[in-house]
Every structure is written in structure tokens, then in C-alpha cells.
N, CA, C, O and CB atoms as a CASP TS submission, in Angstrom:
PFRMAT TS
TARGET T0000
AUTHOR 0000-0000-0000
METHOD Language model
MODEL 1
PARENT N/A
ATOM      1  N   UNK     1      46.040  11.447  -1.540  1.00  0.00           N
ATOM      2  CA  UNK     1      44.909  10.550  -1.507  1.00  0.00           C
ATOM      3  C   UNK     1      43.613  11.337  -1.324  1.00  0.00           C
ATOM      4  O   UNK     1      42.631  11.039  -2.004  1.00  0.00           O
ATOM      5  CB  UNK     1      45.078   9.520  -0.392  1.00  0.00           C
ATOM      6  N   UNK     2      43.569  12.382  -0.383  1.00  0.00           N
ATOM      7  CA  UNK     2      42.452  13.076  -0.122  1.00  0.00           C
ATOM      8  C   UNK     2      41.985  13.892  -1.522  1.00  0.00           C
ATOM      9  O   UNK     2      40.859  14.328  -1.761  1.00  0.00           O
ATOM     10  CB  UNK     2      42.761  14.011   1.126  1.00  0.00           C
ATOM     11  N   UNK     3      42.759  13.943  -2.074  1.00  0.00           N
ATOM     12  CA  UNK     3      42.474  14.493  -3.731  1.00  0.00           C
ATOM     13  C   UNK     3      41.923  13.423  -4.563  1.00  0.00           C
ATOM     14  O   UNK     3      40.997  13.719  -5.318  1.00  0.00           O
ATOM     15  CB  UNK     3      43.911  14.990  -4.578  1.00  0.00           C
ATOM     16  N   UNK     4      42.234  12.566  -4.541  1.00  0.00           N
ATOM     17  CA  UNK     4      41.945  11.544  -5.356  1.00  0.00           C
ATOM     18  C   UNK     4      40.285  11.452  -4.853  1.00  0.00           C
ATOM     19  O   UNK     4      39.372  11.698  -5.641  1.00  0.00           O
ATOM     20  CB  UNK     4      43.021  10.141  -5.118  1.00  0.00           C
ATOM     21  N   UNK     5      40.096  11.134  -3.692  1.00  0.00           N
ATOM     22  CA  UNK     5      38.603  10.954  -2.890  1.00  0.00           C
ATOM     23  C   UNK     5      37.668  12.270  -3.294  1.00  0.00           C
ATOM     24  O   UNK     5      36.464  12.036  -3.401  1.00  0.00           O
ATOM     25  CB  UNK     5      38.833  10.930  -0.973  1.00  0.00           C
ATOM     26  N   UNK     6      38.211  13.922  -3.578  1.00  0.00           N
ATOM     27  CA  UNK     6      37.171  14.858  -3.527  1.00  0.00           C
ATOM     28  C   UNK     6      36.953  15.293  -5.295  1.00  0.00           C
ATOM     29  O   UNK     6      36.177  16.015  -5.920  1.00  0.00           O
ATOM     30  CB  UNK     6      37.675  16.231  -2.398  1.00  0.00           C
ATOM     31  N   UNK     7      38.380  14.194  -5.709  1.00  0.00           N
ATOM     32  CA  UNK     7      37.953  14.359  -7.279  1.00  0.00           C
ATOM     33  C   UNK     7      36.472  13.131  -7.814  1.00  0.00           C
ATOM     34  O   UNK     7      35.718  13.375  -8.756  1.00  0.00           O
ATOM     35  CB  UNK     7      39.686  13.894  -8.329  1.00  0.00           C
ATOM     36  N   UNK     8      36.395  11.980  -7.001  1.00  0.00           N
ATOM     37  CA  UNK     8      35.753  10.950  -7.821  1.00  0.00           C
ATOM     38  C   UNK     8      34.232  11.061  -6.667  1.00  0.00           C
ATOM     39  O   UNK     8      33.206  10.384  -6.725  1.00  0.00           O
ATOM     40  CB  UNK     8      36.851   9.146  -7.956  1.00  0.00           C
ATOM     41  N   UNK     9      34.531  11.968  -5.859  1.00  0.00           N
ATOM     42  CA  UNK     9      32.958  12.576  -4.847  1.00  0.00           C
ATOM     43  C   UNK     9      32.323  13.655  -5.916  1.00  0.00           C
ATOM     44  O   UNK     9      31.103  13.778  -6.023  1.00  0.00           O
ATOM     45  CB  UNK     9      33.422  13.691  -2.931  1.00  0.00           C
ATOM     46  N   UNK    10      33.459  14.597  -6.870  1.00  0.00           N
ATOM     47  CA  UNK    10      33.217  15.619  -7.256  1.00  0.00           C
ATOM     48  C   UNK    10      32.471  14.968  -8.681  1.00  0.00           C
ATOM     49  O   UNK    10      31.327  15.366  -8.899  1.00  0.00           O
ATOM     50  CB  UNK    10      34.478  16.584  -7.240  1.00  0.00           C
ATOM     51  N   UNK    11      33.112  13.931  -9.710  1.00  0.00           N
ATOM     52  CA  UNK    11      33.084  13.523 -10.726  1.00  0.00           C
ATOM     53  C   UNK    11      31.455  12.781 -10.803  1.00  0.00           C
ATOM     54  O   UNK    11      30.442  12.947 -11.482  1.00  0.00           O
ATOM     55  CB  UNK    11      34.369  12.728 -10.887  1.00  0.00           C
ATOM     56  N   UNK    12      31.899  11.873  -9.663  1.00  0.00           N
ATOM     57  CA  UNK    12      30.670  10.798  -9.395  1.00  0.00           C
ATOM     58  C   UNK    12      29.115  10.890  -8.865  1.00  0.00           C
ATOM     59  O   UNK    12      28.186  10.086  -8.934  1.00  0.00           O
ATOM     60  CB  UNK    12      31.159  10.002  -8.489  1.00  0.00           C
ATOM     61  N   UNK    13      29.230  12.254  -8.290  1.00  0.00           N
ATOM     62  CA  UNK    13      28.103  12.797  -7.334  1.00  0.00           C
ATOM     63  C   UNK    13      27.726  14.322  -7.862  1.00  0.00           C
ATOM     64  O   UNK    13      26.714  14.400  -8.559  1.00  0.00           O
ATOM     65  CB  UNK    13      28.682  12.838  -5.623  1.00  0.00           C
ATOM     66  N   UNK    14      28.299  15.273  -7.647  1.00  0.00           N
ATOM     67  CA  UNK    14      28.101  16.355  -7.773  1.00  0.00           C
ATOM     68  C   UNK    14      27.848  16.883  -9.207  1.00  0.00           C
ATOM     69  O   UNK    14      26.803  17.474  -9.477  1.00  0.00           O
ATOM     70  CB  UNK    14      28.990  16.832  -7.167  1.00  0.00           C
ATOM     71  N   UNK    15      28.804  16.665 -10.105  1.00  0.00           N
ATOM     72  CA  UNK    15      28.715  17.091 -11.533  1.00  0.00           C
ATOM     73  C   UNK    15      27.786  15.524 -12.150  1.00  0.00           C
ATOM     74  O   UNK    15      27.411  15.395 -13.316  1.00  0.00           O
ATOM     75  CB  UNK    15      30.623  17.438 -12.323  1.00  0.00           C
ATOM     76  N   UNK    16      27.667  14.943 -11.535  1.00  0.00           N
ATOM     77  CA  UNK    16      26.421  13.707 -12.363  1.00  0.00           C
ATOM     78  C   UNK    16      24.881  13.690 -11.913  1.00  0.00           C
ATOM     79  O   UNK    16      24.052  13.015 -12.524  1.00  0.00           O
ATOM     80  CB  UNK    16      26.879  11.945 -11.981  1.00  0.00           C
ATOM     81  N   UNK    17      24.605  14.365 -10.961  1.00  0.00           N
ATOM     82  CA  UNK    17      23.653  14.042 -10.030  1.00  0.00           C
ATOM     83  C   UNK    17      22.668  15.463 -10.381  1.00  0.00           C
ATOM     84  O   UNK    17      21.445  15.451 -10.522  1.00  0.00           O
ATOM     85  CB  UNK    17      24.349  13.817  -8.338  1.00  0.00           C
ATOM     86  N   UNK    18      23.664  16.783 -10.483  1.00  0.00           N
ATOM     87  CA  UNK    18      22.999  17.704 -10.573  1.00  0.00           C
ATOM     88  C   UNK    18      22.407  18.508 -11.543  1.00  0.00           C
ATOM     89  O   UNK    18      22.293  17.820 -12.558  1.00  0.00           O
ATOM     90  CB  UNK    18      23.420  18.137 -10.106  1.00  0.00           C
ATOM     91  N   UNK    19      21.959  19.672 -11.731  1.00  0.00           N
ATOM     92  CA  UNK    19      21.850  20.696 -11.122  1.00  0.00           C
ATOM     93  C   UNK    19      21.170  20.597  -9.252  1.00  0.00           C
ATOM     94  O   UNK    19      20.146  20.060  -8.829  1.00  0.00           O
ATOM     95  CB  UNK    19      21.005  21.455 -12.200  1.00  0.00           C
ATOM     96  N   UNK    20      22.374  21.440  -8.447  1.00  0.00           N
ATOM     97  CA  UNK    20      21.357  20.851  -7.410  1.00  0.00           C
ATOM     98  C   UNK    20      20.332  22.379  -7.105  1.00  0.00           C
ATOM     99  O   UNK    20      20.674  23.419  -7.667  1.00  0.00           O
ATOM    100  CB  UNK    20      22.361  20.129  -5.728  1.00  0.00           C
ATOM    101  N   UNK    21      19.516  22.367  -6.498  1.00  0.00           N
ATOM    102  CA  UNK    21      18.604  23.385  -6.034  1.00  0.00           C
ATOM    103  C   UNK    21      18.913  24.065  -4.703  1.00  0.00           C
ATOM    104  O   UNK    21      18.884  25.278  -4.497  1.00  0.00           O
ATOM    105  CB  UNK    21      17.313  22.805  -5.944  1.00  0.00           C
ATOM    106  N   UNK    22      19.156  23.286  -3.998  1.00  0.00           N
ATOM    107  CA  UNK    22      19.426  23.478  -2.196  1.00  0.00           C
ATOM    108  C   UNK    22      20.880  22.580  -2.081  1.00  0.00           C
ATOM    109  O   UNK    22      21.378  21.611  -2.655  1.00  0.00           O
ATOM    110  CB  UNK    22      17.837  22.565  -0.929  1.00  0.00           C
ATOM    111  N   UNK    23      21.369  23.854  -0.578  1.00  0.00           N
ATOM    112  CA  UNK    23      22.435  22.944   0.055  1.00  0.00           C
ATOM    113  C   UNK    23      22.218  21.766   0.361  1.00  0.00           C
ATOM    114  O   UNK    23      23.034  20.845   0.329  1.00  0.00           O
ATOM    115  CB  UNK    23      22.886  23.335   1.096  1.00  0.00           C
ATOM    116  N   UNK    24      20.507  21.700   0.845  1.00  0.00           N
ATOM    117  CA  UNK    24      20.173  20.542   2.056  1.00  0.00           C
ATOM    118  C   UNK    24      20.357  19.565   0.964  1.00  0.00           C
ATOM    119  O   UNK    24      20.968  18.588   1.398  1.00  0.00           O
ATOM    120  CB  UNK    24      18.458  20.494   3.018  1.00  0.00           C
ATOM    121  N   UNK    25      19.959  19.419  -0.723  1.00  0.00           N
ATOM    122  CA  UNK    25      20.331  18.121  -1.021  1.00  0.00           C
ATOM    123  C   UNK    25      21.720  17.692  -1.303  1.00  0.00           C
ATOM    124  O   UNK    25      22.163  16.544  -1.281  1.00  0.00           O
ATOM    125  CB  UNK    25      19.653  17.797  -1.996  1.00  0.00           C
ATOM    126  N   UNK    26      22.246  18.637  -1.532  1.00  0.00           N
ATOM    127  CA  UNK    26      23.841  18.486  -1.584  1.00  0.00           C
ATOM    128  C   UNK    26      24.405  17.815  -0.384  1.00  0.00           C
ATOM    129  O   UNK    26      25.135  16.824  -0.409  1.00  0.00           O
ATOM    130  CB  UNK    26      24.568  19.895  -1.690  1.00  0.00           C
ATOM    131  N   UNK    27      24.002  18.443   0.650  1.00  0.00           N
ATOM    132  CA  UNK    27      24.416  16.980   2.187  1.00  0.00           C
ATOM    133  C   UNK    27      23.620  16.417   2.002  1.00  0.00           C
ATOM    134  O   UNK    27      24.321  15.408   1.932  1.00  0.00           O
ATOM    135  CB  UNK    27      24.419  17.121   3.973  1.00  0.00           C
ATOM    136  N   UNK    28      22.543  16.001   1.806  1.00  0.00           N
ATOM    137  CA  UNK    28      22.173  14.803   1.989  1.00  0.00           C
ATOM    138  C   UNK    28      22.392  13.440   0.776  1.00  0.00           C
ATOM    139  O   UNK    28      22.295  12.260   1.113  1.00  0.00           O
ATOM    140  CB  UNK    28      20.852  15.097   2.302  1.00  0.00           C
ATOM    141  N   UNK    29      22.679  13.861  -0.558  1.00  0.00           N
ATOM    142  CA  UNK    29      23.333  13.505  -1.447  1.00  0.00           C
ATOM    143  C   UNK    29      24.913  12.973  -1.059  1.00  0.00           C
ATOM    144  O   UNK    29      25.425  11.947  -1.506  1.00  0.00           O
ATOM    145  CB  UNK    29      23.207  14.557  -2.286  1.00  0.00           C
ATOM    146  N   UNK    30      25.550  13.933  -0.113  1.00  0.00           N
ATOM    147  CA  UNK    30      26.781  13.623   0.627  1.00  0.00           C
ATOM    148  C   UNK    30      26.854  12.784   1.533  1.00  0.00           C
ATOM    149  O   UNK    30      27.886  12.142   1.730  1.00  0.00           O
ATOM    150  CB  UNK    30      27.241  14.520   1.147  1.00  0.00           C
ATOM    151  N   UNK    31      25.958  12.667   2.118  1.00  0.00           N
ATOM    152  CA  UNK    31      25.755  11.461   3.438  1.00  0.00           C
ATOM    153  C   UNK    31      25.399  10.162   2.606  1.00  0.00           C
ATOM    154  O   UNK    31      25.687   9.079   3.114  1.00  0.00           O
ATOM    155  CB  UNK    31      24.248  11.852   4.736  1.00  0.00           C
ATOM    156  N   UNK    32      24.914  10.186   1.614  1.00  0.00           N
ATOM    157  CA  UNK    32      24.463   8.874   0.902  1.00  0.00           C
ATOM    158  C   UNK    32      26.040   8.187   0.267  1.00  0.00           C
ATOM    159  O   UNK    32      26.491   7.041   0.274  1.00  0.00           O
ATOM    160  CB  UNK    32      23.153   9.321  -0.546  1.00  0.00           C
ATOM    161  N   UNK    33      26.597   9.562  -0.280  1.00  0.00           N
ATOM    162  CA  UNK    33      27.494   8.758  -1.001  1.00  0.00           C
ATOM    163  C   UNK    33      28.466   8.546  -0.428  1.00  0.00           C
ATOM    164  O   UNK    33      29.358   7.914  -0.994  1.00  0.00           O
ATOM    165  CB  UNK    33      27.835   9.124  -2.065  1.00  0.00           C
ATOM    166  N   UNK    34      28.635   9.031   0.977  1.00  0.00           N
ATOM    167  CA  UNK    34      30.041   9.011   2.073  1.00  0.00           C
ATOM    168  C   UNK    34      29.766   7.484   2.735  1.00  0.00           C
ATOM    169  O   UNK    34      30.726   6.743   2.950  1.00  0.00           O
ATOM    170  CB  UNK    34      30.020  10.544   3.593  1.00  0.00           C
ATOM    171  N   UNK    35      28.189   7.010   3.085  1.00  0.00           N
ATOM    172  CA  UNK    35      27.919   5.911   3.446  1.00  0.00           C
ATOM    173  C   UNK    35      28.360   4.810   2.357  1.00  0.00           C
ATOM    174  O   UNK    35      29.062   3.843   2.652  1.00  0.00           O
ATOM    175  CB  UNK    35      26.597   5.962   3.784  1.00  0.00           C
ATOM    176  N   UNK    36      27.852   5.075   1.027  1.00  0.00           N
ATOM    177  CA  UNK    36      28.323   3.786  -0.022  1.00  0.00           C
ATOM    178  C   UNK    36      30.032   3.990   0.254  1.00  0.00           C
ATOM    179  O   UNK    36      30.623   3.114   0.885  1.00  0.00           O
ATOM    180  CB  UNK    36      27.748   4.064  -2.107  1.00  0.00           C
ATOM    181  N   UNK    37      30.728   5.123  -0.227  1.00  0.00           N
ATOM    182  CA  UNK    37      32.058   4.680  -0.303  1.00  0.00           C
ATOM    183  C   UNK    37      32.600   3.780   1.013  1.00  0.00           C
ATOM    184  O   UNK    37      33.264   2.770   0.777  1.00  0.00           O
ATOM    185  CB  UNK    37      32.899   5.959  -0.500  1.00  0.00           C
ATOM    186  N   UNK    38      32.310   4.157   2.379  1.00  0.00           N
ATOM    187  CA  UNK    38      32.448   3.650   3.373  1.00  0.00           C
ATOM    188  C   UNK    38      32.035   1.927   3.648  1.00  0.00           C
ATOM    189  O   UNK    38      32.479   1.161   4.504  1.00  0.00           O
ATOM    190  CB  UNK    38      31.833   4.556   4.049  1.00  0.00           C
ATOM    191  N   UNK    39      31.197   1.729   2.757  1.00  0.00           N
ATOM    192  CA  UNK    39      30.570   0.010   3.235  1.00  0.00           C
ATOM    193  C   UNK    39      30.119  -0.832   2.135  1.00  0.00           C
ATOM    194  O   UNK    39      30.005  -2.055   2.211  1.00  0.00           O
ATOM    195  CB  UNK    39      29.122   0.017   4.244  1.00  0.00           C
ATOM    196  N   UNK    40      29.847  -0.062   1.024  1.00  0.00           N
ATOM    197  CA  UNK    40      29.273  -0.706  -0.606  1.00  0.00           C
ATOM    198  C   UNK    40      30.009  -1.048  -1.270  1.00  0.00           C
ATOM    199  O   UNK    40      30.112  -2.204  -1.681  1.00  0.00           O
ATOM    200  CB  UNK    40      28.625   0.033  -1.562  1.00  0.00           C
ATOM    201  N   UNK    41      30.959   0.213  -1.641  1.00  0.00           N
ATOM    202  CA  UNK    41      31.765   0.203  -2.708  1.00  0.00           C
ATOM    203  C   UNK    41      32.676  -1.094  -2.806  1.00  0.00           C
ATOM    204  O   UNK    41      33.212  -1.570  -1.805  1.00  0.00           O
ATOM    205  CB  UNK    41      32.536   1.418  -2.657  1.00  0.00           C
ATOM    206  N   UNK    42      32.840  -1.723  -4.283  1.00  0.00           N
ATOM    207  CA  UNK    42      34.164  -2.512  -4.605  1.00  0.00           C
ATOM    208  C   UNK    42      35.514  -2.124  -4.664  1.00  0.00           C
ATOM    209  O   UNK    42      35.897  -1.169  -5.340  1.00  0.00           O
ATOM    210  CB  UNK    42      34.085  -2.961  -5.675  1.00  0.00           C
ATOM    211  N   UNK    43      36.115  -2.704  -4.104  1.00  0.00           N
ATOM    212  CA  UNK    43      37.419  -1.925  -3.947  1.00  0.00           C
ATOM    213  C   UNK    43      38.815  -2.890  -4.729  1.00  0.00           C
ATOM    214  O   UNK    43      39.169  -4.005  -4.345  1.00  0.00           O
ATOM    215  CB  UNK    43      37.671  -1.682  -2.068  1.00  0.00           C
ATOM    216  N   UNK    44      39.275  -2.314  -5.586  1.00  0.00           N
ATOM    217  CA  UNK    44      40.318  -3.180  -6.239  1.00  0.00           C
ATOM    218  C   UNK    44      41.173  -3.628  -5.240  1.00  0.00           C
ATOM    219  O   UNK    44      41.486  -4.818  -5.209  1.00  0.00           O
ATOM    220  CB  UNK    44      41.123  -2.496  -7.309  1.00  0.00           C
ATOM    221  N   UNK    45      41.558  -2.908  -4.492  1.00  0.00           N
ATOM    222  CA  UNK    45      43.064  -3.204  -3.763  1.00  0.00           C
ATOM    223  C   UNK    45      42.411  -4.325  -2.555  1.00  0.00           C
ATOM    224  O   UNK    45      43.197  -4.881  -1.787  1.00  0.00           O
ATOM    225  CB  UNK    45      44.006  -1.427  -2.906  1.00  0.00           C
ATOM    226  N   UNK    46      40.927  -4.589  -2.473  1.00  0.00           N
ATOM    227  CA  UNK    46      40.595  -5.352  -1.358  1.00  0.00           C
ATOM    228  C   UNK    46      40.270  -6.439  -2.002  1.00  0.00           C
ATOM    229  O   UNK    46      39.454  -7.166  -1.435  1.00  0.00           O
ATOM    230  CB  UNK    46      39.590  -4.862  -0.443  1.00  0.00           C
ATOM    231  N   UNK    47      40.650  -6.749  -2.976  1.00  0.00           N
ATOM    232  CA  UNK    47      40.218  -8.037  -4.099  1.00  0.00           C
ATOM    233  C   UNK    47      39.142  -7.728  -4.658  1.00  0.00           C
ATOM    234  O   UNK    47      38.764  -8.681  -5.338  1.00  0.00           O
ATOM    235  CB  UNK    47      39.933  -9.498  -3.551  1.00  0.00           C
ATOM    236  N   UNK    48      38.061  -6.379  -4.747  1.00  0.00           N
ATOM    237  CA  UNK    48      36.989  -6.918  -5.203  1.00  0.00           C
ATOM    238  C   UNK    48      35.711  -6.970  -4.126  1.00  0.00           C
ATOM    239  O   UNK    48      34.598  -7.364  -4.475  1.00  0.00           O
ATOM    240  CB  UNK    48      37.422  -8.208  -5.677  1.00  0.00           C
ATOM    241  N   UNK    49      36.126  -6.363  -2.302  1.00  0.00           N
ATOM    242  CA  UNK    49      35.475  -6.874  -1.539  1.00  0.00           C
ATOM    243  C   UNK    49      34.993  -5.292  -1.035  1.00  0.00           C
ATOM    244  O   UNK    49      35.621  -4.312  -1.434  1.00  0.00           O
ATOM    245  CB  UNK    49      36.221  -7.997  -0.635  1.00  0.00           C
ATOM    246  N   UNK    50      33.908  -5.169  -0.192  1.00  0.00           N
ATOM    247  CA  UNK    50      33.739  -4.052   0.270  1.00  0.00           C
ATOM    248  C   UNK    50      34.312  -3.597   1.413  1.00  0.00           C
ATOM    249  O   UNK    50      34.690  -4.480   2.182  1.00  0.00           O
ATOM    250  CB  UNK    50      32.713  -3.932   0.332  1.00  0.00           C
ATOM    251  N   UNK    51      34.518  -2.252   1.811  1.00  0.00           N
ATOM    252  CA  UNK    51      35.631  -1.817   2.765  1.00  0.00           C
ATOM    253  C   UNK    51      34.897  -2.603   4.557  1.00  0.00           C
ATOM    254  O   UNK    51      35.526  -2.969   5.549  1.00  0.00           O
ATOM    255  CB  UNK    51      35.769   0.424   2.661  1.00  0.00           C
ATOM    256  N   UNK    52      33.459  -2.593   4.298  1.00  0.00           N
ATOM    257  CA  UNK    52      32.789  -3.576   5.934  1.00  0.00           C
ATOM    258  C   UNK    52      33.299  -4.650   5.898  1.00  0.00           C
ATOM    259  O   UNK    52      33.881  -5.166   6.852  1.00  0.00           O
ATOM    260  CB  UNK    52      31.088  -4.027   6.170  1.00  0.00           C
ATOM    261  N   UNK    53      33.100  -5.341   4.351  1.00  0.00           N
ATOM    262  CA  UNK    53      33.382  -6.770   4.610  1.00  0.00           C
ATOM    263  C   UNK    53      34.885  -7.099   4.925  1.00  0.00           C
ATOM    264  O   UNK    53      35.075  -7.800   5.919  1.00  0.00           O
ATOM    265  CB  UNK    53      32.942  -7.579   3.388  1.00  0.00           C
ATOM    266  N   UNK    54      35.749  -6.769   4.356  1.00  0.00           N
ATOM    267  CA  UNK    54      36.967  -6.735   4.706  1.00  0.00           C
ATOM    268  C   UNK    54      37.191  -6.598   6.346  1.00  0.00           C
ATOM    269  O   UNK    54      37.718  -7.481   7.023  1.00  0.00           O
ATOM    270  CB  UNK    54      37.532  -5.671   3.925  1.00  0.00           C
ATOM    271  N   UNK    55      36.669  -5.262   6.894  1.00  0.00           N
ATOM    272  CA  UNK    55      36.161  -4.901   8.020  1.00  0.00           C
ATOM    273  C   UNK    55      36.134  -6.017   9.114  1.00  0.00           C
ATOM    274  O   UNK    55      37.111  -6.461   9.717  1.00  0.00           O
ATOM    275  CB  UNK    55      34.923  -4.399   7.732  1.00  0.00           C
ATOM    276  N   UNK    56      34.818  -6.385   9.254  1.00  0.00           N
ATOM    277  CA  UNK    56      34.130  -7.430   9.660  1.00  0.00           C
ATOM    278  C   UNK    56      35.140  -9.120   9.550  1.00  0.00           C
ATOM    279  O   UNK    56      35.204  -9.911  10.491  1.00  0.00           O
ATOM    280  CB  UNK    56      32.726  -7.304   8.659  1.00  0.00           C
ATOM    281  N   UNK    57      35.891  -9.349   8.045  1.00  0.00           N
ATOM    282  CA  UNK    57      36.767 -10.636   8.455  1.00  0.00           C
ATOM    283  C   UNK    57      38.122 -10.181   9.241  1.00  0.00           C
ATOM    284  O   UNK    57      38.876 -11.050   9.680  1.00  0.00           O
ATOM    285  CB  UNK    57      37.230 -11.535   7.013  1.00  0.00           C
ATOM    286  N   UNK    58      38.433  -8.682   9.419  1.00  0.00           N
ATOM    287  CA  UNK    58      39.708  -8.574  10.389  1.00  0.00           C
ATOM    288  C   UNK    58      39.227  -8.752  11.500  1.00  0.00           C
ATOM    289  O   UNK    58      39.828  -9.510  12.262  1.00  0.00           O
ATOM    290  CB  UNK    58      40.522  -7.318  10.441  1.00  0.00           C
ATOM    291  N   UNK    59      37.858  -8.037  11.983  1.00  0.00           N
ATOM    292  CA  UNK    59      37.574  -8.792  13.631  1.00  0.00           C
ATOM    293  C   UNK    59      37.322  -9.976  13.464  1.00  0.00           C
ATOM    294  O   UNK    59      37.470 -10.307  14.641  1.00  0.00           O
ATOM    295  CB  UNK    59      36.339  -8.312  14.572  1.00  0.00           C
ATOM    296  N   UNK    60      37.016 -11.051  12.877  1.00  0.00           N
ATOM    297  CA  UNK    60      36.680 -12.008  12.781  1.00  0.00           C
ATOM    298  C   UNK    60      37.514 -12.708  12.815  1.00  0.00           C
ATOM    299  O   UNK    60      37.410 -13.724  13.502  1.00  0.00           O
ATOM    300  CB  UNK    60      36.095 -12.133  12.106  1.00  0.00           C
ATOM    301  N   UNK    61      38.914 -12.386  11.934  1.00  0.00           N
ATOM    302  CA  UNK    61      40.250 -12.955  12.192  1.00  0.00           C
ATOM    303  C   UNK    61      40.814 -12.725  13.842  1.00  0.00           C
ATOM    304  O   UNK    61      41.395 -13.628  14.444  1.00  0.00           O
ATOM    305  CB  UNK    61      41.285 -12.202  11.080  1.00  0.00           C
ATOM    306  N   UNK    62      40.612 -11.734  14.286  1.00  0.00           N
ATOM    307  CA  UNK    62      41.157 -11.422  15.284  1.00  0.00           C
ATOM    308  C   UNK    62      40.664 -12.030  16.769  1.00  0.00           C
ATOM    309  O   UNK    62      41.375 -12.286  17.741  1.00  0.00           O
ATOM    310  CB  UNK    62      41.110 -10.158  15.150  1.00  0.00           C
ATOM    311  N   UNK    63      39.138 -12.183  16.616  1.00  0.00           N
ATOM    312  CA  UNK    63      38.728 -12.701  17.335  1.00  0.00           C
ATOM    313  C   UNK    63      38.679 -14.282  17.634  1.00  0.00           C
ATOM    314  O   UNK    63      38.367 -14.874  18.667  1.00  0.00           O
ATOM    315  CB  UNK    63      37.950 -12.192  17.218  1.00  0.00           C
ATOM    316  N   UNK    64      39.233 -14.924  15.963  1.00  0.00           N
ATOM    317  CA  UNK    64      39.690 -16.503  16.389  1.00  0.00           C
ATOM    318  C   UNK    64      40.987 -16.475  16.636  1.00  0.00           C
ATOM    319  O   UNK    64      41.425 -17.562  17.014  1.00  0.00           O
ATOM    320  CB  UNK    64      39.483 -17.671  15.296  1.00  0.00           C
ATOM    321  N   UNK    65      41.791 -15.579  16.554  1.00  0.00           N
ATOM    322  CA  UNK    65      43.290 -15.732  16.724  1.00  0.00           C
ATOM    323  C   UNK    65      43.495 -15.089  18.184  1.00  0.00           C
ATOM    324  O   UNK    65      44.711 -15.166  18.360  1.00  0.00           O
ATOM    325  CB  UNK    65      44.224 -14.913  15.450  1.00  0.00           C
ATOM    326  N   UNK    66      43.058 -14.637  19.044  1.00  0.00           N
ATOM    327  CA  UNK    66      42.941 -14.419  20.525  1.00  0.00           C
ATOM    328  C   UNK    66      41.579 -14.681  21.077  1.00  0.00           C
ATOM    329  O   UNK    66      40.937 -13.688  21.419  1.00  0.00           O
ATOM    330  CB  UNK    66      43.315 -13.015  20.878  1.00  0.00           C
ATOM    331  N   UNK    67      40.974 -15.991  21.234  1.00  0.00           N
ATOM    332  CA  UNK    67      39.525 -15.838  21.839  1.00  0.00           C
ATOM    333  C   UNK    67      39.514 -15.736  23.573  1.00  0.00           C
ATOM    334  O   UNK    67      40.389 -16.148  24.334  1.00  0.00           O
ATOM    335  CB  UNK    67      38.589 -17.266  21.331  1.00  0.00           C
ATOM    336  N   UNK    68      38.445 -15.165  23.862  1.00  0.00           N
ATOM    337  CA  UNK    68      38.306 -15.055  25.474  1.00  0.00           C
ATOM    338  C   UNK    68      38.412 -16.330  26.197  1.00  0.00           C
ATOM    339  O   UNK    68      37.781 -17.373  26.024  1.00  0.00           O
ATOM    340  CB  UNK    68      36.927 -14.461  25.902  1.00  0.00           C
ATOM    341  N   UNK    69      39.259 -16.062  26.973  1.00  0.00           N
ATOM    342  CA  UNK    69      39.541 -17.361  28.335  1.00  0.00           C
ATOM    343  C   UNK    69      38.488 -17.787  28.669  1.00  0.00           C
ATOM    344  O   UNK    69      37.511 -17.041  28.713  1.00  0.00           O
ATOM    345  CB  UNK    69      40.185 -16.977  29.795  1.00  0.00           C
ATOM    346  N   UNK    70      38.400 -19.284  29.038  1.00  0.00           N
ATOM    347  CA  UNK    70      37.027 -19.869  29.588  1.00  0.00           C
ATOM    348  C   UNK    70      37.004 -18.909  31.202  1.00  0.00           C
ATOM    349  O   UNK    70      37.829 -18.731  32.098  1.00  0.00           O
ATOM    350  CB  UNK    70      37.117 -22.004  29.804  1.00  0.00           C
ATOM    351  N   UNK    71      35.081 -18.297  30.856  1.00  0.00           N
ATOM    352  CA  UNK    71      34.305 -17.995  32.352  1.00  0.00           C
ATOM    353  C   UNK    71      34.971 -16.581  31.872  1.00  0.00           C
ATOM    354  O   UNK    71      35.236 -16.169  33.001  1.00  0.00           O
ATOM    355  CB  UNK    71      34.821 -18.950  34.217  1.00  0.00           C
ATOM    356  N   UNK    72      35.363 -15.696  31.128  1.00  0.00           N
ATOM    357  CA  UNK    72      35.575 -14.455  31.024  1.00  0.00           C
ATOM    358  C   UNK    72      35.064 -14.015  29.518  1.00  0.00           C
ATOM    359  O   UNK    72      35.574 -13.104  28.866  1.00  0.00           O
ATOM    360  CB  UNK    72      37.034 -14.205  31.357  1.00  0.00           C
ATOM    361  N   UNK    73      34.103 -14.731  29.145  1.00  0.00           N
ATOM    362  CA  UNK    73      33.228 -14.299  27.478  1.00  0.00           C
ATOM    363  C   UNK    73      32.421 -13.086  27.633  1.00  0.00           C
ATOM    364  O   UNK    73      32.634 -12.644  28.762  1.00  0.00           O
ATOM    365  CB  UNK    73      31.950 -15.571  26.862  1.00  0.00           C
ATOM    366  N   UNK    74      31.901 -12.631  27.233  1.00  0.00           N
ATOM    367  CA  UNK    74      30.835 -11.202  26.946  1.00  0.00           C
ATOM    368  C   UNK    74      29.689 -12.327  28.029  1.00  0.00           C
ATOM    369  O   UNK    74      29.596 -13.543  28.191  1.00  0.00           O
ATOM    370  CB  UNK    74      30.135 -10.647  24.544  1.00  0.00           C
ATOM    371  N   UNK    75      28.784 -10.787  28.726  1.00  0.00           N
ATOM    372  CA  UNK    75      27.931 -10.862  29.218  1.00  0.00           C
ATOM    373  C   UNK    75      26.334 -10.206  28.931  1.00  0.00           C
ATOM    374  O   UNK    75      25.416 -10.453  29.712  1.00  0.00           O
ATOM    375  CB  UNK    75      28.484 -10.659  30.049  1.00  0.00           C
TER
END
């Protein structure tokens, strides 16, 4: 899997984006696109949904399927 991820970082970013000039844009080019894959991106195997949103309805599931006892909620 980790191959699969440094081939379509390598395909998608690096050989499309460049010639680069400096390391510094190469990380910072890397931090951009480590953030989209992480929270933007569409993901087939998630229906179509992004890896937060998916994210975000498992606590959301989780948090209606065990909610806090009355008088012990967040403060």
C-alpha cells in the first residue's frame, strides 16, 4: 500500500507540478498534498466521500450509540 501512496504522490505532484527549484517547495508542495490526500480527496472505497467526512460520521456514530450519562456531559 505504501507503494501505491509514493507512486500517485510521485505521479500526481512531483513529476506534474515541476521542475522544482528548491527543496523548500518540494515540502511545502508536500504538506499541501499530504493535507488534500488526508481530508479532500474522493475516495472510491468510502463511496465517493472524503477520508474527514467519513471521519467525523464514525464519531458521530459513536457518539449516538454510547452518549454521556445525565450530569456527566463535557464541561
Amino acid at each position: 500500500m505504501a507503494e501505491a501512496v509514493n507512486n500517485l504522490y510521485k505521479t500526481e505532484l512531483i513529476r506534474q507540478r515541476g521542475p522544482w527549484r528548491t527543496v523548500e517547495q518540494v515540502e511545502l508542495a508536500t504538506l499541501e498534498w499530504v493535507w488534500w490526500w488526508n481530508n479532500s480527496r474522493l475516495h472510491g472505497e468510502l463511496d465517493m466521500r472524503t477520508p474527514a467526512e467519513v471521519e467525523q460520521a464514525y464519531y458521530a456514530d459513536q457518539e449516538s450509540a454510547n452518549p454521556a450519562p445525565v450530569g456527566q456531559g463535557s464541561r
